[in-house]
N, C-alpha and C positions, 0 to 999 in steps of 0.2 A: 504494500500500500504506500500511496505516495501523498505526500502532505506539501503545500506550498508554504504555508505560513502557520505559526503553531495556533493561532486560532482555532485554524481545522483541525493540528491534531486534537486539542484538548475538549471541540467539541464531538469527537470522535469521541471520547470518552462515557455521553450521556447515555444515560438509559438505567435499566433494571440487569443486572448481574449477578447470577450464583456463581459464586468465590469458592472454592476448594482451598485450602491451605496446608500447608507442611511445615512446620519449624525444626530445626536440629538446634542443638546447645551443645556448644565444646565443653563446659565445665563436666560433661558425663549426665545430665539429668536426663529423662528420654526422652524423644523425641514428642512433640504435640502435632495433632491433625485437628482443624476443623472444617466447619463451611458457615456461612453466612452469608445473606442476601445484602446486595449494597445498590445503592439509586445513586446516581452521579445526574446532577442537574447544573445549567447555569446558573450565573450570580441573578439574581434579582433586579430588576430594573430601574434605576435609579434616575437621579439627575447629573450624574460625573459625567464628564465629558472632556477627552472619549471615558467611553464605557467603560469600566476595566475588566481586562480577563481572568477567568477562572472558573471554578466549578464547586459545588459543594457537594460534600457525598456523606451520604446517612446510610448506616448501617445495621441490622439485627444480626440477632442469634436464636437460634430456639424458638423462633417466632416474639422477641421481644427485643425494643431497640434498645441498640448494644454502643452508639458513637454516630455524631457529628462532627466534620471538621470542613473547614472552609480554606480553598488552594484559591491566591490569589497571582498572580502574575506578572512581572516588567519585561518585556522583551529587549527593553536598552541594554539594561542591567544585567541582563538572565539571574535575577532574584527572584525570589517568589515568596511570601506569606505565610505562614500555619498558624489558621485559628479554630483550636478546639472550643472556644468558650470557656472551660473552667483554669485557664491559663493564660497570661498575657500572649499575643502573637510573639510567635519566631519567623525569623527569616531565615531564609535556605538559599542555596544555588541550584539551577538548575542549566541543563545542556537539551539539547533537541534534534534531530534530525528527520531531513525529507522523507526516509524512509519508516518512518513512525516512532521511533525511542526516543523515550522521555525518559531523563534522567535526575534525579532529585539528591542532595545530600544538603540534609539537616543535623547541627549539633546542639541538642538535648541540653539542658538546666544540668543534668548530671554530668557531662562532659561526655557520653557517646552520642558517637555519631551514626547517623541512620542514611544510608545510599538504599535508594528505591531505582527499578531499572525498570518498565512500563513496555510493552510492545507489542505488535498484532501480530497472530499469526495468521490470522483472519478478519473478515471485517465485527463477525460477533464472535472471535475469540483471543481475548486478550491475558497474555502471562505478565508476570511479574516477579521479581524476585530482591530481598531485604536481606541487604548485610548491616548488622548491629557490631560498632566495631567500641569498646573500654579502653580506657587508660592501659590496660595487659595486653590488648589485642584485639581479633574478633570476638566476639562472644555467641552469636545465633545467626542462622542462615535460616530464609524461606523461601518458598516458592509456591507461587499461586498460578492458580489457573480459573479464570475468570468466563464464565458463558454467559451473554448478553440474551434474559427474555425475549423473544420476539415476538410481538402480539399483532393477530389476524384481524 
């Protein structure tokens, strides 16, 4: 898939998606699996101008919501925003290319740092994969696999 301007990819991102996930942990603990449904929507309509880009994505588990966080975006800058709500925003960098990868790294209150790596392997299926890296090292790897709802 091919992206001209990261608009398109990030509104490539909308929609309803069942998420699989995998996490490993180096320290030895075992590994975790889950799934959860995630809604990726645009920012809400405002009066900024321009507009600004991004997406908010809400999430459940179990059939009960599990996380909101709002991705805001500077294409001058390749910064971007993290707002959970229960925490002042962070800012992160991010990279991008024509070919659909999005790339994110944010450093945590705690001092790690989280690289998110975003990409299509189709148009409704999107992987992803999270390296959590400490002050020792890495510490946890994931990897998601993402299927985009499609409704008739």
């Amino acid at each position: 898939m091919e992206f001209n301007h990261l608009s398109q990819l990030i509104a490539h991102h909308w929609g309803t998606w069942v998420c699989q996930r995998t996490r490993f942990y180096l320290d030895g603990r075992p590994a975790d699996h889950g799934k959860a449904h995630v809604q990726v929507a645009d920012l809400p309509p405002d009066t900024a101008f321009p507009p600004p880009l991004g997406m908010i994505l809400s999430w459940s588990e179990n059939n009960q919501p599990a996380g909101r966080t709002t991705l805001t975006f500077d294409p001058d800058s390749q910064q971007f925003w993290h707002d959970s709500g229960d925490r002042p925003s962070q800012v992160g960098h991010y990279t991008w290319s024509p070919a659909g990868i999005l790339e994110l790294t944010l450093t945590l209150p705690t001092g790690q740092q989280v690289q998110e790596r975003l990409w299509f392997a189709s148009a409704n299926l999107r992987l992803r994969t999270v390296l959590v890296r400490g002050t020792g090292g890495l510490e946890s790897v994931a990897f998601y696999s993402d299927i985009r709802r499609v409704s008739s």
